[in-house]
C-alpha positions in Angstrom: 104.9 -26.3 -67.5 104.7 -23.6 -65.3 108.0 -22.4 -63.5 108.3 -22.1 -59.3 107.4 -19.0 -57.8 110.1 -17.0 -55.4 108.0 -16.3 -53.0 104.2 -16.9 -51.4 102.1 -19.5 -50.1 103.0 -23.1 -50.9 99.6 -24.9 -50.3 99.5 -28.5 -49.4 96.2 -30.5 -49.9 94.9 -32.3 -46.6 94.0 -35.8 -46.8 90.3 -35.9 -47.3 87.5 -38.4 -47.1 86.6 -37.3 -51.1 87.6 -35.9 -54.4 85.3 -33.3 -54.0 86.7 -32.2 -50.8 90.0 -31.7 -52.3 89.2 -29.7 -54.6 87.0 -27.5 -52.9 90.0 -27.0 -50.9 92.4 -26.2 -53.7 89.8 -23.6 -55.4 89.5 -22.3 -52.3 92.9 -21.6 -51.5 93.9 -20.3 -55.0 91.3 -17.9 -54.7 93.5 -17.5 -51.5 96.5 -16.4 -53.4 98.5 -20.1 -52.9 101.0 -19.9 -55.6 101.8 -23.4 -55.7 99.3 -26.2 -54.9 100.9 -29.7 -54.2 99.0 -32.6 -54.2 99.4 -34.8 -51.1 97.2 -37.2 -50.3 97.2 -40.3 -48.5 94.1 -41.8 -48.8 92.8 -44.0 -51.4 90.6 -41.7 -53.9 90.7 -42.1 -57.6 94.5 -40.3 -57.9 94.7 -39.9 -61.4 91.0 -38.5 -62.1 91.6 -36.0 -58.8 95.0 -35.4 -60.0 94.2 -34.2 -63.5 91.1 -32.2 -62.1 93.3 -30.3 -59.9 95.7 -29.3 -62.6 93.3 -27.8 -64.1 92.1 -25.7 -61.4 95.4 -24.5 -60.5 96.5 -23.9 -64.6 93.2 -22.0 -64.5 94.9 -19.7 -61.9 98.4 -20.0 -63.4 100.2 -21.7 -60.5 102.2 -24.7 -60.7 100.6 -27.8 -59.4 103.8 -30.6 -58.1 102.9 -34.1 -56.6 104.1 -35.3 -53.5 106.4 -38.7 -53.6 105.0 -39.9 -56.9 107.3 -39.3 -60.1 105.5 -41.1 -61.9 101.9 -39.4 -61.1 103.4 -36.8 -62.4 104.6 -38.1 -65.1 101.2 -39.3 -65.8 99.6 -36.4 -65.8 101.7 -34.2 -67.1 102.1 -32.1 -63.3 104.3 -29.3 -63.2 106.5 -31.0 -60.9 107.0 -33.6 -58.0 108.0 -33.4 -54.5 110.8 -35.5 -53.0 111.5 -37.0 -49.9 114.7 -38.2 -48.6 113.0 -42.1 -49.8 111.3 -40.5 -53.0 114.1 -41.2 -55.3 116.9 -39.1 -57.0 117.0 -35.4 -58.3 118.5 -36.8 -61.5 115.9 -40.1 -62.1 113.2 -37.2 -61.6 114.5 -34.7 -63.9 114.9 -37.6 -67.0 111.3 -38.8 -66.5 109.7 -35.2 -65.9 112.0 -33.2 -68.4 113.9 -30.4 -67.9 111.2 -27.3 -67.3 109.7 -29.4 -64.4 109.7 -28.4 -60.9 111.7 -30.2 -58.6 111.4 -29.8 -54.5 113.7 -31.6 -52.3 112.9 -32.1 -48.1 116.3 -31.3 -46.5 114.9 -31.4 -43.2 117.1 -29.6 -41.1 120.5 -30.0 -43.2 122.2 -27.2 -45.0 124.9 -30.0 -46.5 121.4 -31.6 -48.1 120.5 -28.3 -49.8 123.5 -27.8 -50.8 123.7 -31.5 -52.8 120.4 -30.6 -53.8 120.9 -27.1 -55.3 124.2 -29.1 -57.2 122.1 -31.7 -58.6 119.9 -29.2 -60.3 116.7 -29.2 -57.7 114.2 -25.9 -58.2 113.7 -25.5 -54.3 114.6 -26.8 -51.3 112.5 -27.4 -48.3 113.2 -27.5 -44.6 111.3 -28.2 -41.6 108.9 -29.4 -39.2 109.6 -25.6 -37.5 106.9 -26.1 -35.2 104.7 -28.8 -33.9 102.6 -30.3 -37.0 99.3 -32.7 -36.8 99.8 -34.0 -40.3 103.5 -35.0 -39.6 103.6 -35.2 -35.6 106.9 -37.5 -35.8 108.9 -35.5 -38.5 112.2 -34.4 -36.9 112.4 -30.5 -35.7 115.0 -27.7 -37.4 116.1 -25.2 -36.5 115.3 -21.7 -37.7 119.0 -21.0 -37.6 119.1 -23.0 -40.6 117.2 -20.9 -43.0 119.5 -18.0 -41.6 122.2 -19.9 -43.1 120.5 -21.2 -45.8 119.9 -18.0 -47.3 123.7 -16.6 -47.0 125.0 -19.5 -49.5 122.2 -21.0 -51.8 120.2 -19.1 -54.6 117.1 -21.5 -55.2 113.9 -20.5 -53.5 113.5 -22.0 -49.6 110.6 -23.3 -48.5 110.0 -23.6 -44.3 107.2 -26.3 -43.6 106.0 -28.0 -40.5 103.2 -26.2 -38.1 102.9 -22.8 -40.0 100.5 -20.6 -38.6 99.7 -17.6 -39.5 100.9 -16.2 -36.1 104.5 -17.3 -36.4 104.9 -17.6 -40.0 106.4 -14.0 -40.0 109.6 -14.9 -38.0 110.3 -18.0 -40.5 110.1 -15.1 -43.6 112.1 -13.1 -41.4 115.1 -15.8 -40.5 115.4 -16.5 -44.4 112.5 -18.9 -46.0 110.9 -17.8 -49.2 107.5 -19.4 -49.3 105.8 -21.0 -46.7 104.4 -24.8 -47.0 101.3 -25.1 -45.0 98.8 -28.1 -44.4 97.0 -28.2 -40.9 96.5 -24.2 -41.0 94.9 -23.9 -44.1 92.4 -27.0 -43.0 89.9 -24.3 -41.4 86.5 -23.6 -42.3 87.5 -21.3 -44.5 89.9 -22.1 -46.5 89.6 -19.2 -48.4 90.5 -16.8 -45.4 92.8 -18.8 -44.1 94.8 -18.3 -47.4 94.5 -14.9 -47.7 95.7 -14.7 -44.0 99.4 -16.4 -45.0 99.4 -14.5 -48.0 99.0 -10.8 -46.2 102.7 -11.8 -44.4 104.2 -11.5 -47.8 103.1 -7.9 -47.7 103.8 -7.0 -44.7 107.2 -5.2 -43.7 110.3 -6.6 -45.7 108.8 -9.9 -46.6 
């Protein structure tokens, strides 16, 4: 299993009408630079084929490839890690099933007490979010960019800002405190290769 990056683009598959478009999108965007590819998808495909196939890709590129919401996916085929939601399951159930060397992500929404727990119950990253307005989650609660300020002064585990990242204000969310940048809706573009590259220049650009 590979381990979780510290920093870069966290790239989110859009749900798609077939396997093939998936993972046109997730060669794309590791050509991109992505440095973690989670599978998301909503839609009824062949999950486990798709699944599998897009491990591959991403072990081809040497980035970790996590489910979203599905332990036991993962657990099937042998992911590098899984997701969670606040109705996904626990950190601990996770980590017997998966082992210890998988990745495990936590949504904390916009609650530093949930990162906290979640850092204490061994999790690999912590997410927060929506930041902005997002078309694949349009009801998801805001958050505050104040909280990955505070985020940063107290936990040590990578955080992740998600939730209508463009490339356009994804700079102020690596400058408030996130670490990697989870992004759906603005990598879904033509070109989802140069959309990729476009979130990956703001890790190079002034102190991110």
């Amino acid at each position: 299993m590979l381990s979780m990056p510290k920093r870069g683009l966290y790239a989110i598959t859009p749900n798609a009408k077939s396997a093939d478009d998936i993972l046109k999108f997730t060669a794309a965007v590791l050509k991109g630079g992505a440095c973690v590819v989670q599978y998301r998808q909503k839609n009824s495909l062949n999950t486990i084929d798709l699944a599998k196939a897009s491990l591959e890709l991403c072990h081809a590129h040497h980035v970790p490839f996590i489910i979203n919401d599905n332990v036991e996916l993962a657990e099937k085929i042998g992911a590098d890690g899984v997701h969670l939601g606040k109705e996904d399951g626990s950190i601990l159930e996770a980590r017997q099933r998966l082992g210890e060397s998988a990745i495990i992500g936590v949504s904390c929404y916009n609650s530093l007490e949930m990162a906290i727990e979640a850092e204490k119950q061994g999790a690999n990253y912590v997410a927060f979010g929506r930041f902005f307005t997002s078309h694949s989650k349009p009801l998801a609660a805001p958050a505050e960019i104040g909280t990955l300020t505070a985020a940063k002064k107290i936990l040590t585990l990578p955080i992740i800002a998600i939730g209508g990242i463009l490339p356009e204000n994804g700079a102020s969310l690596l400058d408030a405190g996130a670490d990697l940048l989870a992004v759906i809706g603005g990598l879904d573009t033509e070109n989802f290769t140069f959309a990729a590259q476009t979130f990956t220049a703001l890790f190079l650009q002034g102190n991110h």
